[in-house]
Structure formats: C-alpha cells, structure tokens
N, C-alpha and C positions, 0 to 999 in steps of 0.2 A: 266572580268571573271578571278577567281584566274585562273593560271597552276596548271597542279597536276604532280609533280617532279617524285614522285612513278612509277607514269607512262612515264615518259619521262625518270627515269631512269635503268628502265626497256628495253624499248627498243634499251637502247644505249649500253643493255649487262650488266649491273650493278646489284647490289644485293641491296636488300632493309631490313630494320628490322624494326619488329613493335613488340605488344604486345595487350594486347584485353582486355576489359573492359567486364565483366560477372555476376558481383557479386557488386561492390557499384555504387548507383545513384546517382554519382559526377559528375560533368560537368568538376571540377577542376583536376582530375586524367588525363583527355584528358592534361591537361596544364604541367603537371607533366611528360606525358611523351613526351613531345616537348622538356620540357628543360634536361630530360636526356637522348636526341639524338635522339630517334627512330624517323624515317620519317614516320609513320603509325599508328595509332591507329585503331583498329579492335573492332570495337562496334558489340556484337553478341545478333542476338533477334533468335536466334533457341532454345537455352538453356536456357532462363530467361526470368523472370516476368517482364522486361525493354516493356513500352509503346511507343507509338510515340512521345508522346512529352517530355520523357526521354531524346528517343535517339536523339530528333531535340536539345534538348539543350545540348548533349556533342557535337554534331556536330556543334552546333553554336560557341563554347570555342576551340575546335580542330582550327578549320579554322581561330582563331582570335588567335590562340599562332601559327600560320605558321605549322602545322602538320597536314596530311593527312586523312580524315575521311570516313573506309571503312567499311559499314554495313554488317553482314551478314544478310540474309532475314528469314523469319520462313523455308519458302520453294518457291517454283519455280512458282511462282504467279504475272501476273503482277500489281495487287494492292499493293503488297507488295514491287519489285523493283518501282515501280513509284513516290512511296509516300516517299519513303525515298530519292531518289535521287532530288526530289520538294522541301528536306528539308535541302538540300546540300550534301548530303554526294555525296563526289568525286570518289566512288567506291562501286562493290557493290559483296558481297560472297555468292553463292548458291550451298546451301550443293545438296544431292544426282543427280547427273548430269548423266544421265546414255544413251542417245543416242543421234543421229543427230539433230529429232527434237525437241530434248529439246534446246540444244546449239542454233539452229536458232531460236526459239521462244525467249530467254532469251537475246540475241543478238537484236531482234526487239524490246523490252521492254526499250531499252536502246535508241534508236535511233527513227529521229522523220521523218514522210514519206519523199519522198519516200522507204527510206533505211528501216523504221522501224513502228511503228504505236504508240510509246511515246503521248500519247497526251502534248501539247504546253501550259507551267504555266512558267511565266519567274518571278519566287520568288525571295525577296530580301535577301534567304539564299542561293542562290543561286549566284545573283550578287555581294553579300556585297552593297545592293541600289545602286550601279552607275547603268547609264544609259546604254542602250547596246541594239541596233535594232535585229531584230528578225533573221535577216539573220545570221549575226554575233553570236548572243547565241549559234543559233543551231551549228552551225559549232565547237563555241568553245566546247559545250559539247559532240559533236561526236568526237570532239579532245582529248578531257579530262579526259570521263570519263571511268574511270578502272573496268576488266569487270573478275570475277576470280569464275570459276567452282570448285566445289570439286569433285574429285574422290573418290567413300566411295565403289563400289561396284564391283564385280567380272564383273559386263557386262559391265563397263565403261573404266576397263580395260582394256577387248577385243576390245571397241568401239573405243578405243583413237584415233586412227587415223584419221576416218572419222570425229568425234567428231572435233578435231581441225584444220581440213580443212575449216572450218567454220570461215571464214573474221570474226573478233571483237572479241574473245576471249583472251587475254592479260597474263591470269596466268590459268594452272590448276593444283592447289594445293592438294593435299593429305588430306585425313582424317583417320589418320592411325588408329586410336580405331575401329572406322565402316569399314572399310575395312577388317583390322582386323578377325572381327565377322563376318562380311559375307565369309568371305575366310575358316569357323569354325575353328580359333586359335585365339580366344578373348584373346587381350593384348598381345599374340606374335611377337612382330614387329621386334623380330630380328629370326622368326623363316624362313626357306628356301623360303618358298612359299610367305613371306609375301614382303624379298632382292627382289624376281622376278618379283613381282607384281609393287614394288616401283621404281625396278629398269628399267621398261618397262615404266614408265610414263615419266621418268627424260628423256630417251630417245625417245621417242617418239615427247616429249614437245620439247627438242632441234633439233628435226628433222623439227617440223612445226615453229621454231624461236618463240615459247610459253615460255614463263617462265614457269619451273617448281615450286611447291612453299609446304611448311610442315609446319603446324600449332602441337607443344609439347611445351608439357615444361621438355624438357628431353634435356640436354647440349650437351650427347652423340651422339644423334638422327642427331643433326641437326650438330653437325661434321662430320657428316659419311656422309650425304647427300648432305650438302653444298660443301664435295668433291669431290660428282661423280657429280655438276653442278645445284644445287638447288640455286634461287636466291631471292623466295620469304619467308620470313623466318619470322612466327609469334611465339613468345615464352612468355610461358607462363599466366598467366593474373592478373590480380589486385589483386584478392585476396590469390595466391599466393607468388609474389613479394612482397607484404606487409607483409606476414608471414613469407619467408624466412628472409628480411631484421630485422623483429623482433624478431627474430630467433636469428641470428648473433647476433643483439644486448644487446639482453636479457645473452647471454653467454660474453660476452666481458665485460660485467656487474658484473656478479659473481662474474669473474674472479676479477677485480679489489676490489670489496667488502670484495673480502673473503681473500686480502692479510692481514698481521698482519699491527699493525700503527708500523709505527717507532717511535723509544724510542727515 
C-alpha cells in the first residue's frame, strides 16, 4: 500500500500545497502538478460535470507520478466517500460539515468495523496490484487515509470544537465564498466578521492538533493565513493557472513582437 505523505506530513506539523482539478478532463494535469511540486492534487465533483470514472482516472495518473489524490465528494453521502476511495483516492473533502454527527458518520465511512462500517473491496487502485492480506489493508488505510471537513457555515463555526473532538478528522479547512454568504457578506473575506469566523477555526483547529486548511486562489488570502497557522493550503485550479500562465505569456509576447528589428 502506497503511504500518503500529505498525511504523515501533516501530522508532523508541516504544511502541504496542492491545487484542484475542476474544469479539464485530463488525467495528465494530475502529472503536471507532481512535477511542479505540489504534494496534492484536489480533484472536486461538488462543482463539475466530472464522472466516476473521470475522476478514477486522474486518480489513477496522480498515484503513478507519486502525488496525492484528494476527492472532494458531491456531499456528505457514504456512496459517494466509498466509491471514491475503492478507486484510490488517498483522501477525501466534504464540503458543508456543520455538526457532531455529521463528523462521526463521515469518520465511519472511512473506516472498516469495528471502528467504522466501510464495507471491505481491496481494489487494485487501491493496492497498485501487489498482494496485501486483509488484516494489513485495513490497517494500512485507517492509516492513510486523509480525512478533511469543510467549514462553509455560521453553525459549524460555533460547532468546532465538539466537531473536532471526534478521533479521524485530519484537516478542517475553510470554504470562504460559502461561509462568506452564509455569515450575509458574499465575497467579504476580509470584512470583520468574516477575520473572526476564520480566525476561530485556525484556532480552534490548533487547539484539537487539526490542521487548519484554505482552499483560494487569492495569493493574499493565503499569506494572511498561513501566518496566523494554516497548513493545508489548496490554490487556485487548472483552469485558472492555465490562464494566468497564458496570460504572462501572451504579454511577454507582444512585448518581444512589437520591438522594432534591428538595422
């Protein structure tokens, strides 16, 4: 069974970066961001027309260029945690997380009894096909696999604590657009109420040895945060990193076209 790093370096206090797939149905973007560093790839089926076996094949390319393959789910469903993690993904994101027992149900989805009610598929996206007895799987994937709540809502805010008293929870990361709007200041993340809300998760999270974690694509955002102790840090997505870098390049373009020739 691969390790998943993400998680192991998470726990040793370490920050992680990724970036998220949303928009192209490339297996190859997963490979693309292995080789330019990030340890995570965030494959999201909340937001897109992405299928299962879309998302089982960037998962299957993630894992075979050595980078991390973390799904977010539609929602809080265990058909939808089980099946992806049957199809390897080493991690798994569930947006609106808003009480005790949602955390403990999402937590038992992930684990197989007695700790949890996972039903038992030992997939070869799962192994990479080697062999690996049953005792050992299970262990390795109660070991492994990465377990990351979003906070989008004013009750999850207040919940936090009890929320992450709950043993298997790993990151809970922010959803600042929905939080946002629920708090009614859509897209003020730097207005009063939205610092307090944020800045109650980051501590609360280092209170229960949680990773705190901010999914933007906003450069500012994630210096402000990853100051006051943010360590899960997802930025941006494919099809704005493709545009900004087209961006750049299309200008560094001109630039050079439109000098005169020399005589």
């Amino acid at each position: 069974m691969t390790p998943n790093p993400v998680k192991q370096l998470l726990q040793g206090g370490r920050p992680v970066i990724g970036s998220e797939i949303s928009r192209f149905r490339a297996a190859d973007i997963s490979r693309i961001y292995a080789r330019a560093g990030f340890d995570f790839v965030f494959i999201d089926m909340e937001h897109t027309c992405f299928n299962l076996e879309t998302v089982a094949d960037i998962i299957e390319a993630a894992r075979g260029a050595g980078i991390v393959p973390i799904v977010r789910v539609p929602q809080a469903e265990y058909v939808h945690v089980a099946r992806v993690l049957d199809c390897g993904a080493q991690g798994i994101i569930v947006p609106r997380v808003n009480t005790v027992a949602e955390v403990q149900q999402i937590v038992s989805w992930t684990r197989y009894p007695p700790l949890g009610i996972r039903g038992y598929a030992s997939t070869s996206a799962q192994t990479g096909g080697q062999p690996i007895g049953a005792e050992a799987f299970i262990e390795a994937n109660h070991r492994s696999t990465l377990v990351v709540i979003q906070i989008e809502r004013r009750e999850a805010v207040e919940n936090l604590s009890a929320m992450l008293a709950v043993d298997g929870v790993d990151v809970a990361c922010l959803g600042l657009m929905d939080l946002s709007v629920d708090l009614g200041i859509p897209g003020q993340v730097d207005h009063p109420s939205m610092l307090a809300a944020v800045q109650r998760v980051v501590d609360v999270a280092r209170e229960h040895r949680v990773a705190s974690g901010v999914i933007t694509a906003c450069r500012e955002t994630i210096a402000r945060w990853v100051g006051q102790g943010v360590r899960f840090v997802s930025y941006a997505t494919d099809e704005i990193l493709l545009e900004r870098a087209a961006r750049a390049t299309a200008a560094d373009l001109r630039g050079l076209v439109a000098q005169e020739p020399s005589s």
